[in-house]
C-alpha positions as CSV (number, residue, x, y, z in Angstrom):
1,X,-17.1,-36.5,22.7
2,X,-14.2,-36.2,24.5
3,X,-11.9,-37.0,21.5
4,X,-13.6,-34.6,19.8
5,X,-12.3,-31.6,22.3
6,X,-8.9,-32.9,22.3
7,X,-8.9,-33.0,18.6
8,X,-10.3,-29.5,18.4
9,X,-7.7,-28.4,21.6
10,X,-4.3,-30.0,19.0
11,X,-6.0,-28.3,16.1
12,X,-6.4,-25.1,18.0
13,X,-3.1,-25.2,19.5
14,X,-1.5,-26.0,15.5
15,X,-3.1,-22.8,14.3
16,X,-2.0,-20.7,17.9
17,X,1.7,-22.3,17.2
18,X,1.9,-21.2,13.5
19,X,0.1,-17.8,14.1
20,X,2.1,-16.4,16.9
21,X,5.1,-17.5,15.3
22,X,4.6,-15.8,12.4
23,X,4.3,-12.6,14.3
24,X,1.4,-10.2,14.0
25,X,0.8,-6.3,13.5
26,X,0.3,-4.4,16.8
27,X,-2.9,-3.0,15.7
28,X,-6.3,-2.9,17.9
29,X,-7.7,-5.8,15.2
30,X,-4.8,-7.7,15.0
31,X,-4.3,-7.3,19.1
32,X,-8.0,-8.3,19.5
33,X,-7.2,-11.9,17.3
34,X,-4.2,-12.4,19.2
35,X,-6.2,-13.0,22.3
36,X,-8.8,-15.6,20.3
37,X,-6.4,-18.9,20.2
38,X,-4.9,-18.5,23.7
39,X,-8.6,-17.8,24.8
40,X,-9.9,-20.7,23.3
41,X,-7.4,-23.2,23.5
42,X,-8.5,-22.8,27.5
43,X,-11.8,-22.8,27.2
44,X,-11.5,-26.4,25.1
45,X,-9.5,-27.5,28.6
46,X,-12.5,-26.4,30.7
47,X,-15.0,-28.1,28.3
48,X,-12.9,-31.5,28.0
49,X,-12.7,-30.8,31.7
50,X,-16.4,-30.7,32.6
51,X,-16.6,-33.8,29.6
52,X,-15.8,-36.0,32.1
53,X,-16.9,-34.1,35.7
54,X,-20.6,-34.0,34.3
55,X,-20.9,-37.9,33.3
56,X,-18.6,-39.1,36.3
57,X,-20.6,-37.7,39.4
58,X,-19.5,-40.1,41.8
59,X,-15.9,-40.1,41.3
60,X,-15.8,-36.0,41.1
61,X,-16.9,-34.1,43.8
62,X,-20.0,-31.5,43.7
63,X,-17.7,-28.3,44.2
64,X,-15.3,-29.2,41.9
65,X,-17.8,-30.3,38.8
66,X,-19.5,-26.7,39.7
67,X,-15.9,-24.7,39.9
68,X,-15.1,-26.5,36.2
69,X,-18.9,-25.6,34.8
70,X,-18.8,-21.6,35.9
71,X,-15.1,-21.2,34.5
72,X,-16.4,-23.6,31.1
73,X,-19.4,-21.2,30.9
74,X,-17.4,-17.6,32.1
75,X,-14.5,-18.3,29.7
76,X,-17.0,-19.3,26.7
77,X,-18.6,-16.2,26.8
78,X,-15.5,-14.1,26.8
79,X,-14.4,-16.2,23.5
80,X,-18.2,-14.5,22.5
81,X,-17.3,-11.2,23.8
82,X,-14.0,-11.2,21.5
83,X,-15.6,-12.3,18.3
84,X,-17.7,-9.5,18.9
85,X,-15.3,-7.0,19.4
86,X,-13.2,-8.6,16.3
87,X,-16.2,-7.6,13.7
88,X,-16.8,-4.2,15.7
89,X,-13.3,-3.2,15.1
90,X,-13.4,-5.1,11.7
91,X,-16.6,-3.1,10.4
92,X,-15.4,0.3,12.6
93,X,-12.1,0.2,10.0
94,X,-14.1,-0.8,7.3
95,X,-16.8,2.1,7.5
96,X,-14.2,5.1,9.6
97,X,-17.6,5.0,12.3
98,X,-17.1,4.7,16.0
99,X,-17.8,1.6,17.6
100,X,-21.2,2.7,19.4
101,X,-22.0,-0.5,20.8
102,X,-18.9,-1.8,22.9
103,X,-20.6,0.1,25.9
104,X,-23.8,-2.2,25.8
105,X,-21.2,-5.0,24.9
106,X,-18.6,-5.2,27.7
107,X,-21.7,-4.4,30.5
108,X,-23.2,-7.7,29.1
109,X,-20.0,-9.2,29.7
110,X,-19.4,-8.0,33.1
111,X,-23.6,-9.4,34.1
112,X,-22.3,-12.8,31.8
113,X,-19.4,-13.2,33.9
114,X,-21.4,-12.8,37.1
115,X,-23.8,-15.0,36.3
116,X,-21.4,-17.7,35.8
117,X,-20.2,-17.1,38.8
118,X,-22.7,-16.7,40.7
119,X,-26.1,-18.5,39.2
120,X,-26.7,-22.2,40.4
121,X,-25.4,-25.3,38.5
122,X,-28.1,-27.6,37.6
123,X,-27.3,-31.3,35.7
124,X,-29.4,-33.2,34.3
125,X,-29.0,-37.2,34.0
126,X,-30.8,-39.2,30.9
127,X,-29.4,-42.4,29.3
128,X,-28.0,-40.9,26.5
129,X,-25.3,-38.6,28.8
130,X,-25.2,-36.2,31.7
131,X,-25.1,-32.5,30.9
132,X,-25.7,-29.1,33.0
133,X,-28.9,-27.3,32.7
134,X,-31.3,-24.5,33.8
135,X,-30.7,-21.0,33.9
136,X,-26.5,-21.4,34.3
137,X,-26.2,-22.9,31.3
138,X,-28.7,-20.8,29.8
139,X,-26.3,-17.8,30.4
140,X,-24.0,-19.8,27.3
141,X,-27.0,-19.3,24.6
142,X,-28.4,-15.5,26.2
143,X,-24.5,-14.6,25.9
144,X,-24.6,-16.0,22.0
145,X,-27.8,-14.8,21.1
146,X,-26.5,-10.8,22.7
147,X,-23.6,-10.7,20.9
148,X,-24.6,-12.4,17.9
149,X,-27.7,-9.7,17.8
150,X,-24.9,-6.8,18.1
151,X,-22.9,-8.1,15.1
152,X,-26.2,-8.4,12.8
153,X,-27.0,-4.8,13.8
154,X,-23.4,-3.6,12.6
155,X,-23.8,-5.9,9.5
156,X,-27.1,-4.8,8.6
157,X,-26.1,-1.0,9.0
158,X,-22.2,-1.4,7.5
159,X,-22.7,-4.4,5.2
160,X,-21.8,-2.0,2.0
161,X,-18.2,-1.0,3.5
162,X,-16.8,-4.3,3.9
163,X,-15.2,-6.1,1.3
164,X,-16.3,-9.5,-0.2
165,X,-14.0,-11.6,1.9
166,X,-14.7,-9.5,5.3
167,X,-18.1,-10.0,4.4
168,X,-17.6,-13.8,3.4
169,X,-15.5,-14.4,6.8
170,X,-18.1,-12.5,9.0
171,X,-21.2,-14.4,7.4
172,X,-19.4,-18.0,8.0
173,X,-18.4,-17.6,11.4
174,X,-21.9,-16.6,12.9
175,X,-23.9,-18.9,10.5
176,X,-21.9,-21.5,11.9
177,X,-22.1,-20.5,15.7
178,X,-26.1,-20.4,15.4
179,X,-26.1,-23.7,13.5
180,X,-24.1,-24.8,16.6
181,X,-26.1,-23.1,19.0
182,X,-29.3,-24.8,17.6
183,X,-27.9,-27.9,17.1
184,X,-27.0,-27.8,20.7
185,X,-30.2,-26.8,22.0
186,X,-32.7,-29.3,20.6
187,X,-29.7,-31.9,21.1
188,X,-28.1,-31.1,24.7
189,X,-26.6,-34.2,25.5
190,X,-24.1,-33.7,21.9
191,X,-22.0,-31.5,23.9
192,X,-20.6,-29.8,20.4
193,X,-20.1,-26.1,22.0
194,X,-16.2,-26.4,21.2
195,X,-16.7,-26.9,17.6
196,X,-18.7,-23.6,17.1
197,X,-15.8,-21.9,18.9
198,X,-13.2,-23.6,17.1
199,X,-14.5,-23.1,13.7
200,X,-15.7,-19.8,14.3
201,X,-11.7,-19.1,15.1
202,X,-11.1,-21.0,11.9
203,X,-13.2,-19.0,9.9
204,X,-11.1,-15.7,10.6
205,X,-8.0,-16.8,10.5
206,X,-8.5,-18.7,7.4
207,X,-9.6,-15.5,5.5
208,X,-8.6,-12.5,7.2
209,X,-5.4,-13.6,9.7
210,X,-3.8,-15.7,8.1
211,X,-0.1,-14.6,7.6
212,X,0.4,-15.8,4.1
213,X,-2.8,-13.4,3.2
214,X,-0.8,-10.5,5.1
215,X,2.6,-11.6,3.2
216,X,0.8,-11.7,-0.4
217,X,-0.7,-7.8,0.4
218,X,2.7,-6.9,2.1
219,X,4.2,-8.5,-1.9
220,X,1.2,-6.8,-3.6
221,X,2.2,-2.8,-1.9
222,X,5.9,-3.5,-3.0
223,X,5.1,-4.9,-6.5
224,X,3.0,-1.5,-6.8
225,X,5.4,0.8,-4.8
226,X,8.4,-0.8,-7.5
227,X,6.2,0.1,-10.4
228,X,5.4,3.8,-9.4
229,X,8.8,4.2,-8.5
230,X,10.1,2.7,-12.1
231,X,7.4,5.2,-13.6
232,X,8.3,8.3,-11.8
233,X,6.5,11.3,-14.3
234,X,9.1,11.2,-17.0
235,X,8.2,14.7,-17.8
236,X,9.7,15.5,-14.5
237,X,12.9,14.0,-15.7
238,X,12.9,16.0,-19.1
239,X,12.0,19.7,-18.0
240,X,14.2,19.3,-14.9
241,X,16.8,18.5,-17.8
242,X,15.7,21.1,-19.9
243,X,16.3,23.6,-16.8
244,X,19.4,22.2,-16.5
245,X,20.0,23.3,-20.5
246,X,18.9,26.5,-20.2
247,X,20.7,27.6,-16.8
248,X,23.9,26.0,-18.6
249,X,23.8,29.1,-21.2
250,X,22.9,31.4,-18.3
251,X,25.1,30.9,-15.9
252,X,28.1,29.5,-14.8
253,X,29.1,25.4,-14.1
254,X,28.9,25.5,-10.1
255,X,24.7,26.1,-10.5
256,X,24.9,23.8,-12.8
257,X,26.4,21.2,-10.9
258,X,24.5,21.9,-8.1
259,X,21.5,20.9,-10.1
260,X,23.0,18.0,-11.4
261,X,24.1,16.7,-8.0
262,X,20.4,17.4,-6.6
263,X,18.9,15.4,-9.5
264,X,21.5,12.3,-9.1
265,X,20.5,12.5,-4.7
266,X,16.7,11.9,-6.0
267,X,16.6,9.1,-8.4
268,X,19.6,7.6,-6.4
269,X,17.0,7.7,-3.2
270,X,13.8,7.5,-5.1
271,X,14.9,3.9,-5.9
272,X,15.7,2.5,-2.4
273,X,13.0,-0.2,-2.6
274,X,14.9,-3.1,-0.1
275,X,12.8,-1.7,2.6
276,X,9.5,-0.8,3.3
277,X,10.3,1.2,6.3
278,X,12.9,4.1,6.5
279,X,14.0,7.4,9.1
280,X,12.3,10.2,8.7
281,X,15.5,12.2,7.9
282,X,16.1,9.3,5.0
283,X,12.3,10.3,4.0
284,X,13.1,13.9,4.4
285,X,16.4,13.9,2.7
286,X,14.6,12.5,-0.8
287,X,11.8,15.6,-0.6
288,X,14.2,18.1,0.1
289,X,16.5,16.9,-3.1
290,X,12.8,17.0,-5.0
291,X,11.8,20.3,-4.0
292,X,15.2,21.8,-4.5
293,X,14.9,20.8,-8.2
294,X,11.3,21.9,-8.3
295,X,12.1,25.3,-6.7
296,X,14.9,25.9,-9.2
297,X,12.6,25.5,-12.0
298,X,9.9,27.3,-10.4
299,X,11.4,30.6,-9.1
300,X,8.5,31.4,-7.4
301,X,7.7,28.1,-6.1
302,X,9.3,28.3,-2.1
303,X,9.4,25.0,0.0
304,X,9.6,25.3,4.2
305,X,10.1,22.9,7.0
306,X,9.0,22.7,10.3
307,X,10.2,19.2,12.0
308,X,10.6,18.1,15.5
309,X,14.5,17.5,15.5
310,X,13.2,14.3,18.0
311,X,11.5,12.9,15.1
312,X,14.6,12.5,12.8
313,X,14.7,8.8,13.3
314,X,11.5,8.0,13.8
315,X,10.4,4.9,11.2
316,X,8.1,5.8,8.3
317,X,6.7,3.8,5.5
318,X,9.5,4.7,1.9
319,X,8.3,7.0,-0.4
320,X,5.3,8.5,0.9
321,X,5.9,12.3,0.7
322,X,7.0,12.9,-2.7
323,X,4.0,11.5,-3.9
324,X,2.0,13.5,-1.3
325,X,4.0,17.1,-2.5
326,X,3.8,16.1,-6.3
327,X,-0.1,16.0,-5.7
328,X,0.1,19.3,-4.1
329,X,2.0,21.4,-6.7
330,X,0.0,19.6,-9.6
331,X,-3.5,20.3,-8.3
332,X,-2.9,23.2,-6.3
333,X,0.0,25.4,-7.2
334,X,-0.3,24.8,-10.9
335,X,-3.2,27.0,-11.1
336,X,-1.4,29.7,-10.1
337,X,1.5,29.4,-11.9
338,X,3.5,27.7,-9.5
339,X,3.3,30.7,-7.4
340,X,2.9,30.1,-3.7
341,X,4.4,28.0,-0.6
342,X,4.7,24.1,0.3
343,X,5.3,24.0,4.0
344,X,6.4,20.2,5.3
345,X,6.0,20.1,9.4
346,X,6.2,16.6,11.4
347,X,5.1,17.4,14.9
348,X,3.9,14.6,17.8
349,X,0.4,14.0,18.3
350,X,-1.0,11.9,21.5
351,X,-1.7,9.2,18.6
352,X,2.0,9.1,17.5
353,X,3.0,11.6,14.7
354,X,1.6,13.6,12.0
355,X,2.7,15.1,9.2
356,X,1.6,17.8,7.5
357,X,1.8,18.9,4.1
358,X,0.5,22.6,3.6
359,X,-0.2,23.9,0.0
360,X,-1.0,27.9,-0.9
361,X,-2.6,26.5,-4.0
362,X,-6.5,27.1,-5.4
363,X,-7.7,24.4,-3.5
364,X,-9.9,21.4,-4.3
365,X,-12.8,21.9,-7.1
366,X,-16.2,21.5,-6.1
367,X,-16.9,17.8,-5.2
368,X,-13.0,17.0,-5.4
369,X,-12.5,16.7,-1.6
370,X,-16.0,14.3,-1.1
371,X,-14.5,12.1,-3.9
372,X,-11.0,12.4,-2.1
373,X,-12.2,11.5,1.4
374,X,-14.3,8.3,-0.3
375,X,-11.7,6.8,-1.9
376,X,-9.2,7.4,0.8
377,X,-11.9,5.7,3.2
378,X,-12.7,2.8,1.0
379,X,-9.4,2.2,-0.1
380,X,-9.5,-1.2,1.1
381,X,-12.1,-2.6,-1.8
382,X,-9.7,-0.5,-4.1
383,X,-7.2,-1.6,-6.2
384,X,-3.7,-0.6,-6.4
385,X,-4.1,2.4,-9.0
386,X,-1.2,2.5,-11.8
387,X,-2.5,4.7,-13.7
388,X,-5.0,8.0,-13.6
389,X,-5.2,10.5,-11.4
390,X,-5.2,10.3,-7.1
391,X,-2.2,7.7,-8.3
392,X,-0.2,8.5,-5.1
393,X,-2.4,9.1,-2.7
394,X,-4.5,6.1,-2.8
395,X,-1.7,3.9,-2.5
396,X,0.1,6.0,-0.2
397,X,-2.9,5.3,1.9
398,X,-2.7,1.8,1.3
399,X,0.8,1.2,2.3
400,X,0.5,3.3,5.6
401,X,-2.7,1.3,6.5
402,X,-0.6,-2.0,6.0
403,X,2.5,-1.6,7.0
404,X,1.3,0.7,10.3
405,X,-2.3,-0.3,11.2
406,X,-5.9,0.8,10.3
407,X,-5.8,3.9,12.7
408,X,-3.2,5.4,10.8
409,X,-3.2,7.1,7.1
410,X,-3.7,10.2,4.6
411,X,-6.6,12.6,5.4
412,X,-7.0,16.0,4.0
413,X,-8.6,19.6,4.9
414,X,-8.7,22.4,3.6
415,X,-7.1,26.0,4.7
416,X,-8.9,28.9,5.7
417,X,-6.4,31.0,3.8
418,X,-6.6,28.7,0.3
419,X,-4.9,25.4,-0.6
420,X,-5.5,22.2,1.1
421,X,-3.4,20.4,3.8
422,X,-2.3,16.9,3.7
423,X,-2.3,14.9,7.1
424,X,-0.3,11.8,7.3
425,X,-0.7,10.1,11.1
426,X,1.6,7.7,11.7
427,X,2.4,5.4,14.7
428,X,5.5,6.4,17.3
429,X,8.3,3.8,18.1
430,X,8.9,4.1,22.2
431,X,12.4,5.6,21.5
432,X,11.1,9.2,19.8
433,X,8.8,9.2,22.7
């Protein structure tokens, strides 16, 4: 058995060494995984540890073979508590629901822990192998039986919101930790605890945290980003030109130019695809060579700013506005004729930094914003679109939830006054703090 844990302890330490080196986004899921490997890897220690202690009595004192059990049991049960709190957060992102549970969860933990600590060690001696007993080791299949309870309750209630490889990772890990646990209990001298653990870590990171799987969606966003970009409404291009025609007879070369040199700034900056993250003002200064060209061909069309000068170089994901704006004047302000106001503001917000994009248009049509909020909330089982309508938006959502975490992204709400606001919440590097 003891091979066994130092097999599982190298394999462990393999997939902590490749993970961490690969780096991993600062999001609460993605924080919550981080702590798994190093967690484990020392619980395998303590269980190798108490290996040996529990079938070499004599030659380990009693204080110390009790000190190794209560830290094997404590630090098992915290490996329990963060699988847990991996498929709250999981199923939380999945279904946009608060996590109701983690109060029950981490009191459990905090009454786990004591008991460890506190409760008597008992061992029990048979020919086949020494193990611990009784109602301390007890506290290792009450903790897994708690927290395995929790997760069927959030499965059972949220099943329908995950996609097929959450749901395929989820199901795998706890079938395997109650085969474990069962195993173990009608066999207690098999001592296979660590393998339950270890594969249970296996299970995730195979399928969800794997950082080739994050590489191939990162590929996937900028294959669809490149294609949007290459497709960018051709009508656009023509009546824009066709302005440009028609204020060539009117007027004189200098308007002419201007329009020219505003049309040149946004397909010069609309196809910056090298990186996935830019300044705000870089974000800005595309919009502003959009809306310029927009205005011009819409008289009554007016565009207006409001931005935190602080924010100017604060990182956002490329080409996420236009889209956001173009949605705007072709759903709202069409209907009235292009008539009305697009107002762009980027304030801080204790969650980083939003911003807004404001629309005097007609509004959404009855039904429009429940289909909007659904597909902006399930856009994980959704498809990068590349053609239809809510083309932006959806993917604009998906790229802000990859490239900044699954507390961030498009939401929308609609004005008391008309028109509909768009609400982009974005994280806040420490320097525009």
């Amino acid at each position: 058995m003891l091979r066994m844990e130092i097999a599982l302890f190298l394999v462990m330490a393999f997939v902590a060494a490749i993970y961490y080196s690969a780096g991993w986004r600062h999001t609460p899921l993605h924080r919550t995984f981080a702590v798994l490997p190093g967690t484990v890897l020392v619980h395998l220690l303590f269980d190798a540890a108490t290996l040996y202690t529990v079938n070499h009595p004599d030659a380990v004192p009693r204080f110390w073979n009790d000190t190794l059990h209560r830290l094997f049991i404590g630090t098992m049960v915290l490996v329990v508590y963060l699988f847990y709190q991996y498929i709250a957060i999981l199923v939380s992102e999945a279904s946009g629901q608060p996590r109701r549970l983690d109060r029950a969860a981490r009191a459990f933990l905090v009454l786990a822990e004591l008991g460890a600590l506190l409760l008597p060690v008992h061992y029990a001696v048979t020919p086949q192998g020494n193990y611990s007993d009784g109602i301390h080791a007890n506290v290792c299949y009450v903790s897994v039986g708690f927290y395995l309870l929790l997760c069927v309750l959030l499965l059972w209630k949220y099943w329908r919101q995950l996609d097929r490889r959450q749901r395929s990772a989820i199901g795998a890990a706890m079938l395997i930790e109650l085969s474990v646990c069962a195993l173990q209990g009608f066999h207690p001298t098999w001592l296979i605890s660590g393998m339950g653990i270890s594969l249970m870590t296996l299970s995730f990171y195979l399928t969800l945290e794997n950082p080739e799987i994050l590489r191939s969606e990162l590929v996937e966003q900028k294959m669809s980003m490149l294609y949007l970009k290459s497709q960018v409404n051709p009508h656009f291009l023509y009546n824009t030109l066709d302005t440009i025609r028609i204020q060539a007879q009117l007027n004189g070369d200098k308007q002419v130019a201007d329009l020219l040199m505003r049309l040149v700034d946004f397909f010069r900056l609309s196809v910056k695809v090298d990186r996935p993250m830019v300044t705000l003002d870089d974000e800005l200064e595309l919009l502003e060579a959009y809306m310029d060209l927009m205005c011009c061909r819409y008289p009554e069309l007016h565009c207006a700013y409001d931005i935190d000068p602080d924010l100017g170089g604060a990182q956002v994901p490329n080409f996420i506005l236009q889209p956001i704006v173009e949605n705007s004047l072709l759903h709202g302000l069409r209907n009235k004729g292009y008539r009305g106001e697009v107002t762009i503001s980027a304030q801080k917000v204790p969650q980083g930094m939003e911003i807004a994009v404001r629309d005097s248009g007609s509004g959404f049509a009855p039904g429009k914003k429940a289909a909007i909020d659904e597909m902006l909330r399930s856009h994980a089982r959704q498809a990068p679109k590349l053609t239809g309508s809510s083309i932006g938006i959806l993917n604009v959502q998906k790229r802000v939830k990859l490239l900044c975490g699954r507390d961030y992204g498009l939401s929308y709400t609609e004005n008391e006054t008309g028109g509909v606001t768009a609400h982009i919440l974005l994280p806040l590097g420490k320097e525009n703090t």
